[in-house]
N, C-alpha and C positions, 0 to 999 in steps of 0.2 A: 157430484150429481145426486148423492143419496148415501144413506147410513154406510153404504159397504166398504170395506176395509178402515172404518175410521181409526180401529185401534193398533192401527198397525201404519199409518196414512204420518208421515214426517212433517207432512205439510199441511194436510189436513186435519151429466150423461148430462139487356140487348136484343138480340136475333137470334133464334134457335141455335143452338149447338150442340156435339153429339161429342161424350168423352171418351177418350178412347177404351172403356170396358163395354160402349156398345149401347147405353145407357139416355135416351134421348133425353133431355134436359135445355128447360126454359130458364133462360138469365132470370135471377129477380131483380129486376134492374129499377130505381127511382129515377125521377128528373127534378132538377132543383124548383119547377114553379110547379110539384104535384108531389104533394106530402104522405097520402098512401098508400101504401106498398102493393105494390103488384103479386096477386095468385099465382097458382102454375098450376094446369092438371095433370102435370112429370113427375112420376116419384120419385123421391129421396129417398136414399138411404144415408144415414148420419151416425157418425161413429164418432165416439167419445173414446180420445186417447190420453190413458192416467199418466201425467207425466210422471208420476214416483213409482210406476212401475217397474219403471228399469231397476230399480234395487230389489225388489221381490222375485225369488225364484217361483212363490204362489199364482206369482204374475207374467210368468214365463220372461221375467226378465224386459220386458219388451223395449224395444225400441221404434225410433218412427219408421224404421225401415220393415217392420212388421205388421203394419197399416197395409188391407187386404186396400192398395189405392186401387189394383184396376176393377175393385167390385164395390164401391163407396161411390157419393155423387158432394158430401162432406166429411170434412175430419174437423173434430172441433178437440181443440186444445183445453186441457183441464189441469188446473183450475189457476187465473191470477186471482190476486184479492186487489181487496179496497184499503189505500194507506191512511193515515191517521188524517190527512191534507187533502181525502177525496181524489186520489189519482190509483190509476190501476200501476199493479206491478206483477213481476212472477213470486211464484212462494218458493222458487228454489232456484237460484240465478246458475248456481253450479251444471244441474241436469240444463237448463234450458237455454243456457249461454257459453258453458267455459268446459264443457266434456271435449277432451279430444278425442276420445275414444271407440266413436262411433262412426270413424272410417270415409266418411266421402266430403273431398274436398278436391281443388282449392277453397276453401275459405272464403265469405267476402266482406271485404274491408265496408261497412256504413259510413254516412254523414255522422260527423262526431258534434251534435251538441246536445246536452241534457236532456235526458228524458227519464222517469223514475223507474227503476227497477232495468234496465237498460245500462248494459257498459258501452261505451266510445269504442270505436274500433274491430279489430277482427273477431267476429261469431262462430263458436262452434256449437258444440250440444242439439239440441233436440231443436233449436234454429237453423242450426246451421243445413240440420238435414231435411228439415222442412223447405230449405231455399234449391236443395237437391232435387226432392221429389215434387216439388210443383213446376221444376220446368222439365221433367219427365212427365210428368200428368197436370197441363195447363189447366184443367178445366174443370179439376176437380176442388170446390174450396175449403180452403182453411179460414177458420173462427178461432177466438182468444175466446172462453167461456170462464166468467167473471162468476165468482163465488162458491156455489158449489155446498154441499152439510156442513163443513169445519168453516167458511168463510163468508159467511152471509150476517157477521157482524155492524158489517159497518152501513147496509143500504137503510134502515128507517131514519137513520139521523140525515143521510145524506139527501136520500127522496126528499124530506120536508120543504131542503133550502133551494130556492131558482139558482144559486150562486153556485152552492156545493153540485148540483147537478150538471152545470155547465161545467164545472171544472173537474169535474167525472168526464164528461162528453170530449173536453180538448185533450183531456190525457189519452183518450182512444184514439182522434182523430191524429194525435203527434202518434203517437205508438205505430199506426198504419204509413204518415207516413215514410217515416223510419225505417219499417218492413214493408214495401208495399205488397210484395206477394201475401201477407196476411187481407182475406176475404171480408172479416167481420167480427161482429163483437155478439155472443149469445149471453145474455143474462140469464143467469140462474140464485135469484133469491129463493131461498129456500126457510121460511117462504114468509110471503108478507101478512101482515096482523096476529102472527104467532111471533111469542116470546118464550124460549127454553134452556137451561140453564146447559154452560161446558156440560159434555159427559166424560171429556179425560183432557189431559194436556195438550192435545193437537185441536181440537175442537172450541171454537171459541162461542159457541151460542149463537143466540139471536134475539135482537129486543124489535118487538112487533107492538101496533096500536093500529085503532081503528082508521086511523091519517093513512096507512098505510093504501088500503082501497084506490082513494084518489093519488094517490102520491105517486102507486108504481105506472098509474096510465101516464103521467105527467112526466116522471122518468125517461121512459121509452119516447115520449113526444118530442122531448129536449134532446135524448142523442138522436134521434131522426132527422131532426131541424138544425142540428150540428154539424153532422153530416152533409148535411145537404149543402147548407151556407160555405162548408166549406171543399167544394170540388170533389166529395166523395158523395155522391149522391148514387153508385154505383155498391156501396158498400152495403153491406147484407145488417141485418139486425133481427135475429133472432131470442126466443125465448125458451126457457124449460119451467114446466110447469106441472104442479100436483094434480094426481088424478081423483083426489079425494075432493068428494062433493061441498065440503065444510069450507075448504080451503080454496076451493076455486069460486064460490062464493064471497069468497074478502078479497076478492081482482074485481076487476071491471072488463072479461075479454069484450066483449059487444064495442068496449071504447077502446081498448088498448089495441086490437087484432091490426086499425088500419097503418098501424105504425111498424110494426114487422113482416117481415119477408113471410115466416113461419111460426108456428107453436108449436114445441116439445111437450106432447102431451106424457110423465112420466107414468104410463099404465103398468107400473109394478109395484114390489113391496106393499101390494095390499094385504097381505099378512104375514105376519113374521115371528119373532122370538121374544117381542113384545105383548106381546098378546099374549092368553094363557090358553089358547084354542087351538088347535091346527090349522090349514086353511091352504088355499092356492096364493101362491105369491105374483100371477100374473095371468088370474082367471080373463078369458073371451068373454064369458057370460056369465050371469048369479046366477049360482047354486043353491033354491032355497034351501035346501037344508043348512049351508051356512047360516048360522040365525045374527051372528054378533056383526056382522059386515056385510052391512046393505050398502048396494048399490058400490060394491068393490070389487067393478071387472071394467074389463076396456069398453066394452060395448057401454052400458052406460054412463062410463067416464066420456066418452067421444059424443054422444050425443045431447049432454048435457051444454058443450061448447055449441055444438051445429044447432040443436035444434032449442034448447033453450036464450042462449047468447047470439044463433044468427052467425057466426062466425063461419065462414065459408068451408066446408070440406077438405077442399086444396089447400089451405094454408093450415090444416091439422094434421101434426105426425103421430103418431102413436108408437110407445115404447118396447124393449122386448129388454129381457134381464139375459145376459150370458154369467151369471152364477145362480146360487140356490140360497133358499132358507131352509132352517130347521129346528126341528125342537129334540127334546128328553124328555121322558119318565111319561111315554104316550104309550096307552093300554091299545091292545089290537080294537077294540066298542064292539059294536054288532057286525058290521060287515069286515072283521079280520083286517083291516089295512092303515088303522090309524086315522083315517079322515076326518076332520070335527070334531078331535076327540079330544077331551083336556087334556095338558102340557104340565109338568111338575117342573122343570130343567130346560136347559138349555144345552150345548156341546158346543165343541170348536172342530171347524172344518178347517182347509189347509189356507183359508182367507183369514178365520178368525171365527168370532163367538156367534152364536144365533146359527150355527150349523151351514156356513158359507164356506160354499168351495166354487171353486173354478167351474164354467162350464165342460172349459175341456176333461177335466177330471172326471165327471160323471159316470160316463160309457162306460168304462170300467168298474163305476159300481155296480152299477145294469148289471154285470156281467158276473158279478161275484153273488155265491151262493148265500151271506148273508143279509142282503137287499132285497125285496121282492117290489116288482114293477107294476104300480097300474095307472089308472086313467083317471079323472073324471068326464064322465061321458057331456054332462052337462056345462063346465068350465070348460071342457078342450085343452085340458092342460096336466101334463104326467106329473106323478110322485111318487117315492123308495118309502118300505117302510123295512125296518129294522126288528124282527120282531123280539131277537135274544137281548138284544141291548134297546130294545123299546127307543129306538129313536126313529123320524121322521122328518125327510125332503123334500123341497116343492123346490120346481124350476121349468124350464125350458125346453125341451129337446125339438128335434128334427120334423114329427109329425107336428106339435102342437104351433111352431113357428110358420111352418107350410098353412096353416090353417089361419095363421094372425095374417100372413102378406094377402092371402086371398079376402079374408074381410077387409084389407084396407084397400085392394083394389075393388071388390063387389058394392062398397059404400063410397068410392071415390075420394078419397083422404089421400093427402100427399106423400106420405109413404110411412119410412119407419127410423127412431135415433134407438143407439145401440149403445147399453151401458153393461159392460165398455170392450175395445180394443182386444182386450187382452184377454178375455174370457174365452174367446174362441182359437180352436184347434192351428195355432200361427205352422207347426211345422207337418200339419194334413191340409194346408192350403185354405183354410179358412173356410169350413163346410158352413157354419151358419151364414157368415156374410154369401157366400154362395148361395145358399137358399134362395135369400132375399135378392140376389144380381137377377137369377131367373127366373124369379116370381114377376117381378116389377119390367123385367125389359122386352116382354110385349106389349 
């Protein structure tokens, strides 16, 4: 979904129905002679489950059985890639197919014929329990999210070709029906008309041109009309997508929006360990005094889809971060707290470098006497500063998230995806996803 845990990443966010966490929710349903995609003004809430989590204790280990389902209205699967031959597969067939480990069964036997990335025969793993918990929770769906920071290799060569994109589209369409309880397929190029080199051995880059613009609408049209052609005209098609202005400039939403159910709009990592500034990693609003990062907050990331591109409210989600960033060798400035203030260094939190920890970690530094807590009044969004070890946090907590679900009901936006799973509180009952259950389900 985004830069986080890369260095540590093996591999590398019908008719009414009501789900059972209470959560009113419209099918985004297609029909094969109407190409597209139907709005909804039900919120979503979408959660991004790392499948490599299960090996990270940073990541509380997780399993899919730690998917807060009855507070979700999606769970998207992260991440397949793209093979050499343009067909999708998993990045780690052991977690996602052949784990015994993870307790609920029988088992069930599939149709055995060829499909990539896909074994013949009995499923176990992070499938097997996805085949568990969707006929406990029907109604809640699951998506296969294709790419992701480390895997967004292979989509410019692929977008160019009609061939290659078709044969992207039937490896989804076989994939589903194979699994049919899998919902859909979210692309996550990340992103199109940038090209940037490996940053370590899990990460494979990305080669970007300006073909890209047209190519990724063109993408999205082919597995729509793939879908459809072929009896999944039910099947969801989403997208995730940068909230940086530069970048959502080299798409085309105004063209591409009528072809997905939704857009993942990612409203975070607008500032990080990259940067030599401090900043909010998931400012509501610009803070003029941030001078280096204009126009890097959700509020005018969402509007620049709505009201620049036209692209309907209801089919925009907007993002929330369950970890942090952070920087080193930050002077307390004028106002004692670190904010905007230059960055010498970097640290590693219990995720890794750029000062990333866990959401659920956090509350506990709150708590400890060498963090001090404040606000920006103007972002709407907390951060820790450090003053003995000069370092500085930006992230998420409880008031700033309460105040993201109420703009995205107060602006009518379809609700909110959540990067990721695992970030939040799995054994205090999942207090963020909570948040968002009770924000959204009046």
């Amino acid at each position: 979904m985004n830069k986080i845990l890369k260095s540590i990443i093996p591999v590398l966010f019908c008719a009414s129905l009501i789900v059972p966490n209470g959560i009113s929710v419209k099918a985004e349903t297609m029909t094969n002679t109407k190409l597209e995609a139907k709005a909804t003004s039900k919120k979503r809430i979408v959660t991004y489950f790392p499948s490599w989590g299960t090996y990270q204790a940073a990541q509380q280990n997780i399993t899919v059985s730690n998917i807060a389902w009855d507070k979700v209205t999606h769970v998207n699967h992260g991440f397949f890639e793209i093979t050499n031959d343009y067909k999708i597969q998993t990045t780690d067939s052991y977690a996602d197919y052949e784990n015994e480990g993870f307790g609920h069964g029988p088992k069930q036997d599939w149709d055995k014929y060829p499909i990539t990335g896909v074994p013949a025969g009995t499923v176990y793993g992070h499938f097997g329990e996805y085949k568990y918990y969707k006929e406990k929770y029907p109604d809640v769906k699951l998506l296969i999210s294709v790419g992701g920071w480390t895997r967004s290799d292979k989509f410019h060569e692929l977008a160019k070709s009609p061939a290659h994109r078709k044969t992207l589209a039937m490896s989804m369409v076989n994939f589903m029906k194979k699994y049919p309880f899998i919902d859909g397929m979210d692309i996550d190029w990340e992103y199109p008309g940038i090209t940037r080199a490996s940053e370590d051995q899990y990460d494979r880059g990305c080669v970007g041109g300006p073909e890209d613009k047209e190519n990724f609408t063109l993408l999205l049209k082919d597995i729509r009309e793939t879908f459809n052609a072929n009896g999944m005209s039910e099947k969801l098609l989403t997208v995730a997508v940068s909230a940086g202005e530069a970048k959502i400039k080299m798409t085309e939403p105004d063209k591409y929006a009528k072809y997905v159910d939704y857009i993942g709009v990612m409203t975070y990592d607008f500032a990080g360990s990259w940067d030599n500034v401090t900043g909010n990693l998931a400012g509501l609003y610009q803070n003029p005094a941030d001078k280096i990062r204009p126009k890097f907050n959700m509020d005018d990331a969402m509007k620049i889809f709505k009201d620049e591109y036209k692209v309907p409210a209801d089919k925009l989600l907007a993002g929330t971060p369950l970890y942090s960033r952070g920087w080193g060798g930050v002077e307390p400035g004028p106002n004692g707290d670190g904010l905007f203030q230059p960055a010498k260094s970097s640290f590693k939190g219990n995720l890794g470098e750029g000062g990333q920890y866990s959401w659920y970690d956090i509350p506990a530094m709150e708590k400890s006497s060498e963090w001090q807590k404040f606000r920006d009044p103007i972002a709407r969004t907390p951060y820790l500063y450090n003053k003995s070890k000069k370092q500085f946090i930006t992230y998420e907590d409880e008031q700033s998230l309460t105040e993201r679900v109420s703009y995205v009901n107060k602006n009518n936006y379809g609700g909110l995806i959540v990067w990721d799973a695992s970030g939040d509180n799995i054994k205090a009952g999942h207090p963020m996803h909570t948040i968002m259950y009770n924000g959204f389900k009046n």
